[in-house]
C-alpha positions as CSV (number, residue, x, y, z in Angstrom):
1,X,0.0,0.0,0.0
2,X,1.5,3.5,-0.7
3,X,0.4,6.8,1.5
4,X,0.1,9.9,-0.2
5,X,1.9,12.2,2.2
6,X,-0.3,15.4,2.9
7,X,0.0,19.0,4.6
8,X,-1.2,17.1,7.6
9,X,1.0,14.5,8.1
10,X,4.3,16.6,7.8
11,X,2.9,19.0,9.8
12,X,3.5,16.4,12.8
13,X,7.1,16.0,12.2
14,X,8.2,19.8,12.2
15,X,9.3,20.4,15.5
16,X,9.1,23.7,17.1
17,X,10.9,24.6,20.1
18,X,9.7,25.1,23.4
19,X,10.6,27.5,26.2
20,X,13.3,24.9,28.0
21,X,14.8,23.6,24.8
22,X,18.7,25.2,24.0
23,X,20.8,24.4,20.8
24,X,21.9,20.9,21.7
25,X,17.9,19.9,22.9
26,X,17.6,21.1,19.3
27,X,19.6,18.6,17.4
28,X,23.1,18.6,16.5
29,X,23.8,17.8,13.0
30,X,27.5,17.2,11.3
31,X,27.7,17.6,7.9
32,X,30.2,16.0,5.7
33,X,29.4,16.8,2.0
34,X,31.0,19.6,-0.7
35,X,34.8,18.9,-2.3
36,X,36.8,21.5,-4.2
37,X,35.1,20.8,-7.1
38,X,31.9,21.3,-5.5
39,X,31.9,23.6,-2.7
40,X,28.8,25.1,-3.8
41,X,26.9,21.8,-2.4
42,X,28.2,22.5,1.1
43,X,26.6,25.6,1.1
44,X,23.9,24.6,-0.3
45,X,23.0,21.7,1.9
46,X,24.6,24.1,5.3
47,X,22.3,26.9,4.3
48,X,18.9,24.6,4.2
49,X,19.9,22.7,7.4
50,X,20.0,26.1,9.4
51,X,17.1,26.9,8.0
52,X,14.9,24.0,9.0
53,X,15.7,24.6,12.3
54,X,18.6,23.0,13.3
55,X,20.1,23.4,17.0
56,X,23.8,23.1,15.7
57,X,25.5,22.3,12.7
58,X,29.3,21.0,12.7
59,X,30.5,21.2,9.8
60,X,33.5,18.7,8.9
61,X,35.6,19.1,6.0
62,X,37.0,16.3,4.0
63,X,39.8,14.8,5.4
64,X,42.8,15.3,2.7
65,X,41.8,16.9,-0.1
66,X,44.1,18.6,-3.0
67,X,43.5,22.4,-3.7
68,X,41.3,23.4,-6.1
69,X,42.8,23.3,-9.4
70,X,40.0,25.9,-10.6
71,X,41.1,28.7,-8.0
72,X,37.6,28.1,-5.8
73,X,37.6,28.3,-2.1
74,X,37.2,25.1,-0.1
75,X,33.7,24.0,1.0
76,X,34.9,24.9,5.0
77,X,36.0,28.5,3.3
78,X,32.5,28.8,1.4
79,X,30.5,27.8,4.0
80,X,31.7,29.9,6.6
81,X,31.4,32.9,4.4
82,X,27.9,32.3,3.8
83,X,27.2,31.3,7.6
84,X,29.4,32.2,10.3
85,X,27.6,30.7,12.8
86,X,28.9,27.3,12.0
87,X,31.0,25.3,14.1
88,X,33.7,23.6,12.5
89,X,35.4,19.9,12.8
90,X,33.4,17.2,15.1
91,X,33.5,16.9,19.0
92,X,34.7,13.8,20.5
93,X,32.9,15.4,24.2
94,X,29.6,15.7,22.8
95,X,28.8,14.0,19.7
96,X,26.5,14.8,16.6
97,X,23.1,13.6,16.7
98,X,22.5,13.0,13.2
99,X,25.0,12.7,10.3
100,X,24.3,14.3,6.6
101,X,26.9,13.1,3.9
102,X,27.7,12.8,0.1
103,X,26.7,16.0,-1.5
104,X,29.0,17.5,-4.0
105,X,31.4,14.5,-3.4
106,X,32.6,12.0,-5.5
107,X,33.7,8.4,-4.2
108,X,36.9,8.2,-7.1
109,X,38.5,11.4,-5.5
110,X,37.6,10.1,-1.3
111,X,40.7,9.8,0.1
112,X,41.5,6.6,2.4
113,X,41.1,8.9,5.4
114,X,37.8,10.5,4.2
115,X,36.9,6.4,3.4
116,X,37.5,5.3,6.8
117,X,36.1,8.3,8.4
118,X,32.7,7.6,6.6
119,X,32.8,3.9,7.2
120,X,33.1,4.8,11.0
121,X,29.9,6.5,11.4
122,X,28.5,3.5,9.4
123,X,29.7,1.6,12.5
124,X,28.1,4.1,14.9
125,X,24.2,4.8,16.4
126,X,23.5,8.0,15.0
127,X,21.3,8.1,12.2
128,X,22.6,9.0,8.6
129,X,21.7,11.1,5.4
130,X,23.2,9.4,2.4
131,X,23.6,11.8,-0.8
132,X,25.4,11.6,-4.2
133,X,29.1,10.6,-3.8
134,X,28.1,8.7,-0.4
135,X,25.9,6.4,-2.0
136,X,28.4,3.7,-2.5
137,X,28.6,3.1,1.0
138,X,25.2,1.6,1.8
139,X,26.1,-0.8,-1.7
140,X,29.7,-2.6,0.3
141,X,27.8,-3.0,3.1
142,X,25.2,-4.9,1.2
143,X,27.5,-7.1,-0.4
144,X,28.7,-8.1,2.5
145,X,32.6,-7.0,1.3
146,X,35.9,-8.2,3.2
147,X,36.0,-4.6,4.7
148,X,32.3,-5.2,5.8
149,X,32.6,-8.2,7.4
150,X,35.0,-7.4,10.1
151,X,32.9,-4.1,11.0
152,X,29.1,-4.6,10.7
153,X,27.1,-1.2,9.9
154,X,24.4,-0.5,12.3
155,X,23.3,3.5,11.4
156,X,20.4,3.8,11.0
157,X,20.4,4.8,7.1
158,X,17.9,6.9,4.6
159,X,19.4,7.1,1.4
160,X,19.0,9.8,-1.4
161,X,19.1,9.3,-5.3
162,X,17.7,10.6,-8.0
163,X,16.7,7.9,-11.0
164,X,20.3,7.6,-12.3
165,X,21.9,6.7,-8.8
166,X,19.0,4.4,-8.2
167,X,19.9,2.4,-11.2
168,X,23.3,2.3,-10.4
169,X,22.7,1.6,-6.7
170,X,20.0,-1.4,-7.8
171,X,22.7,-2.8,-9.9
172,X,25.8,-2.5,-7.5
173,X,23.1,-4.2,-4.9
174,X,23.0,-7.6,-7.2
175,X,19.9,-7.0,-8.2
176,X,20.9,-7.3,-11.9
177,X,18.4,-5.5,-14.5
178,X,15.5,-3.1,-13.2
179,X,12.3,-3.9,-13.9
180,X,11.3,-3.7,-17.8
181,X,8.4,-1.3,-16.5
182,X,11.0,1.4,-14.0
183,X,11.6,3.6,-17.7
184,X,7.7,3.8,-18.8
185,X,7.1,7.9,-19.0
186,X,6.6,9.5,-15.6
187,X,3.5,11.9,-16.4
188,X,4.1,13.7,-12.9
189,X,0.2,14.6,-13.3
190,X,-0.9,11.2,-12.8
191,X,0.1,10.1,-9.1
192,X,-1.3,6.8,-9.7
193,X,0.1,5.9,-13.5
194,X,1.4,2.4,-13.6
195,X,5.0,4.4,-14.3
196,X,4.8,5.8,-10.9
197,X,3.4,2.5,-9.3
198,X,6.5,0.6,-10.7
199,X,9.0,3.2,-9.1
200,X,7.7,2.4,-5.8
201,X,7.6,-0.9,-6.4
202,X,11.3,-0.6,-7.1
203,X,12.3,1.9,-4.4
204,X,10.8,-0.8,-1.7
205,X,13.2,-3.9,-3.3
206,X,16.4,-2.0,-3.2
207,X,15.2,-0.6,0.5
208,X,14.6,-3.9,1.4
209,X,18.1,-5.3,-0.8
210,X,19.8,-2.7,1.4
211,X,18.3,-2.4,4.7
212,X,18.1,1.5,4.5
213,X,15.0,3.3,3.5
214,X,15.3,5.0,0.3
215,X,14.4,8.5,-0.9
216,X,14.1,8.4,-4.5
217,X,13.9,11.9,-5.7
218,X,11.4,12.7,-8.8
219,X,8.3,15.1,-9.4
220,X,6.6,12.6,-7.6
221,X,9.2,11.7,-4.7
222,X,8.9,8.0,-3.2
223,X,10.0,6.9,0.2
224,X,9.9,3.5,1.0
225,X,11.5,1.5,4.5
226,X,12.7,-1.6,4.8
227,X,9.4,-2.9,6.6
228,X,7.3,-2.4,3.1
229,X,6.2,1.1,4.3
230,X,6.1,3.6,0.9
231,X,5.0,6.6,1.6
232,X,4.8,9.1,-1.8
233,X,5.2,13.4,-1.8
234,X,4.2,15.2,-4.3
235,X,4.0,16.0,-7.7
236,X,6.2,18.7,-7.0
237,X,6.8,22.3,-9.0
238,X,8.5,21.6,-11.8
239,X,10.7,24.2,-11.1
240,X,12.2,22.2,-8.9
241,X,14.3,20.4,-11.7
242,X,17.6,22.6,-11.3
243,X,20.9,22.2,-10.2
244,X,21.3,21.7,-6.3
245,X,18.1,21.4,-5.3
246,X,19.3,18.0,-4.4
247,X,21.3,19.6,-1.8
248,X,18.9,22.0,-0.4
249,X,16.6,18.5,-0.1
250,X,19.3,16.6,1.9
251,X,20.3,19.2,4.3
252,X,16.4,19.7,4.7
253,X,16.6,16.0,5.6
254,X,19.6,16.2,7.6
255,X,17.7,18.9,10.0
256,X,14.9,16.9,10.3
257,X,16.7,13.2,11.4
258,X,18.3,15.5,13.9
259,X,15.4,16.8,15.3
260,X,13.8,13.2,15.8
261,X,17.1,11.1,15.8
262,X,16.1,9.2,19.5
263,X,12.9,8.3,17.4
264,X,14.8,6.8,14.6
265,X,17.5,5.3,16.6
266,X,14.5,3.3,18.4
267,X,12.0,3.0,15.3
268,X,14.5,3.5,11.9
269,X,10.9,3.0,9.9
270,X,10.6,7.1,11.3
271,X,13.2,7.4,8.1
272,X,10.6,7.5,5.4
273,X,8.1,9.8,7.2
274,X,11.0,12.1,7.7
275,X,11.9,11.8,3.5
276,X,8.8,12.3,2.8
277,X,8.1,15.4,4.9
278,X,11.3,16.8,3.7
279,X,10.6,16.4,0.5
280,X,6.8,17.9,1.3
281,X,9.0,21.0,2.9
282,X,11.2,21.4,-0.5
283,X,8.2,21.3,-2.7
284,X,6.6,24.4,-0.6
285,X,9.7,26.7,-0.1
286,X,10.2,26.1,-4.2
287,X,6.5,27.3,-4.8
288,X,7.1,30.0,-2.1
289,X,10.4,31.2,-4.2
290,X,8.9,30.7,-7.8
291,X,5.4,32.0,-7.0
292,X,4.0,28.6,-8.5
293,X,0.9,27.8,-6.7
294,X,-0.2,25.1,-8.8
295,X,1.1,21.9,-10.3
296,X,1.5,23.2,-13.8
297,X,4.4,25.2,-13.5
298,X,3.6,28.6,-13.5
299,X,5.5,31.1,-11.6
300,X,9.0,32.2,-12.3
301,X,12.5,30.4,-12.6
302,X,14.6,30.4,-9.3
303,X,18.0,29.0,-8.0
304,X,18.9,26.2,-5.4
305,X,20.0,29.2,-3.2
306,X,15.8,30.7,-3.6
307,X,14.7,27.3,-2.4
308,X,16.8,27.4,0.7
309,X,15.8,31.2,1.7
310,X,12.4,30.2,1.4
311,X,12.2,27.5,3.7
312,X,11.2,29.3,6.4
313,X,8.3,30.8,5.2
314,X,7.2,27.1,3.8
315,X,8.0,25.3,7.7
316,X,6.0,28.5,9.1
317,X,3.0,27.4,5.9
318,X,3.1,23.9,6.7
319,X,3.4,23.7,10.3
């Protein structure tokens, strides 16, 4: 059975704060994502996080990285230029709640340090927000690889792709070929279309495959958990379909694991209520930015940066 997540339904997972709550009660949420070739995605990702209401946000940059052979800044540089009030490198005293990772990265250029620094919070309790260059990481673990088998991964995991990473995550999972029906046309119009259907369908296998819930980002956005639970957002504005939305979504996501991650922790199912509020949240700020109040595109075009700013407004709309 897949839910159709509504107004009402995200509305219960936005947290406000109360009178004795103080930036740690909020969440704390490290972020590992941006490289030099992207440090744009750090930002990106930083700048929705805060927004969504986040406690504290540590950002930590990758370990080892060359300079930038373009002349850019490095994502720590970028995103303390945009928001100062981020705290830099993790703290072994009091550690992050939640963990948001992958965005702008890309698992040829990880270093081995940056490798076994991701594969340790794999290994840890706190839950995780798997993006882009990250994905790889939930695939090992599934195949049950040498490195694997001497450290077992117990995060709880939700993990992010849009339609090309799921193919390549379904077939890195052993899966072999998707389904003959996963590249019928999507008509985003038409929730229900058998198109649509088999995308669920597909996102619950691989969830299952991997033992992580999986996001799988589309004008119609599907979140199913490992229990069989799919839960489905949307359509969304198209004006959504630009570059880094993706990481205004998963530091969106990354706020809200933090905010709830005791509730994950105990009941990692929460995952895919969390995607799909997030991805509810996205879809608002985006009409908020474009002026699109309808689900035919009208309106006016807008950056990843608009959908961030507006965030506020669409937590204040939805909540």
């Amino acid at each position: 059975m897949i839910t159709h997540w509504s107004r009402e339904h995200a509305a219960e997972w936005l947290r406000r704060p109360g009178a004795g709550d103080d930036k740690y009660l909020r969440g704390v949420l490290g972020v590992r994502t941006g490289s030099v070739t992207y440090p744009g995605a750090a930002v990106l990702g930083v700048s929705a996080a805060w927004r969504t209401g986040v406690g504290l946000l540590r950002y930590v940059p990758p370990l080892e990285h060359a300079p930038s052979p373009h002349g850019l800044p490095s994502p720590a540089a970028a995103v303390l230029a945009v928001h100062p009030e981020t705290v830099f490198g993790a703290s072994a005293s009091r550690p992050c709640d939640a963990w948001l990772l992958g965005s702008g990265t890309d698992p040829a250029e990880r270093s081995p340090a940056e490798h076994a620094a991701l594969r340790q919070l794999r290994r840890g309790s706190a839950p995780l927000v798997i993006d882009a260059g990250a994905l790889d990481l939930a695939v090992s673990d599934a195949n049950g690889s040498s490195e694997t088998a001497a450290c077992t991964s117990t995060a709880p995991v939700i993990l992010t792709p849009h339609s090309g990473e799921f193919e390549r995550l379904w077939r890195a999972a052993g899966l072999g070929e998707l389904p003959h029906d996963w590249a019928a046309r999507v008509d985003a119009g038409i929730p229900d279309s058998h198109a649509h259907l088999a995308r669920a369908r597909a996102a619950a296998r691989l969830a299952t495959q991997l033992d992580a819930t999986v996001l799988l980002k589309g004008a119609v956005t599907v979140c199913a958990a490992p229990d069989g639970q799919i839960l489905r957002a949307g359509p969304a504005t198209p004006w959504l379909a630009t570059a880094g939305t993706g990481d205004v979504l998963a530091g969106i996501l990354g706020a809200l694991v933090t905010a709830h991650a005791e509730e994950v922790q105990q009941t990692p199912a929460t995952l895919a209520a969390l995607g799909a509020t997030a991805a509810l949240l996205h879809d608002t700020a985006a009409r908020i930015a474009s002026g699109d109040a309808t689900a035919h595109g009208a309106g006016r075009p807008i950056t990843a940066l608009d959908v961030a700013a507006a965030i506020p407004e669409a937590f204040a709309t939805l909540s």
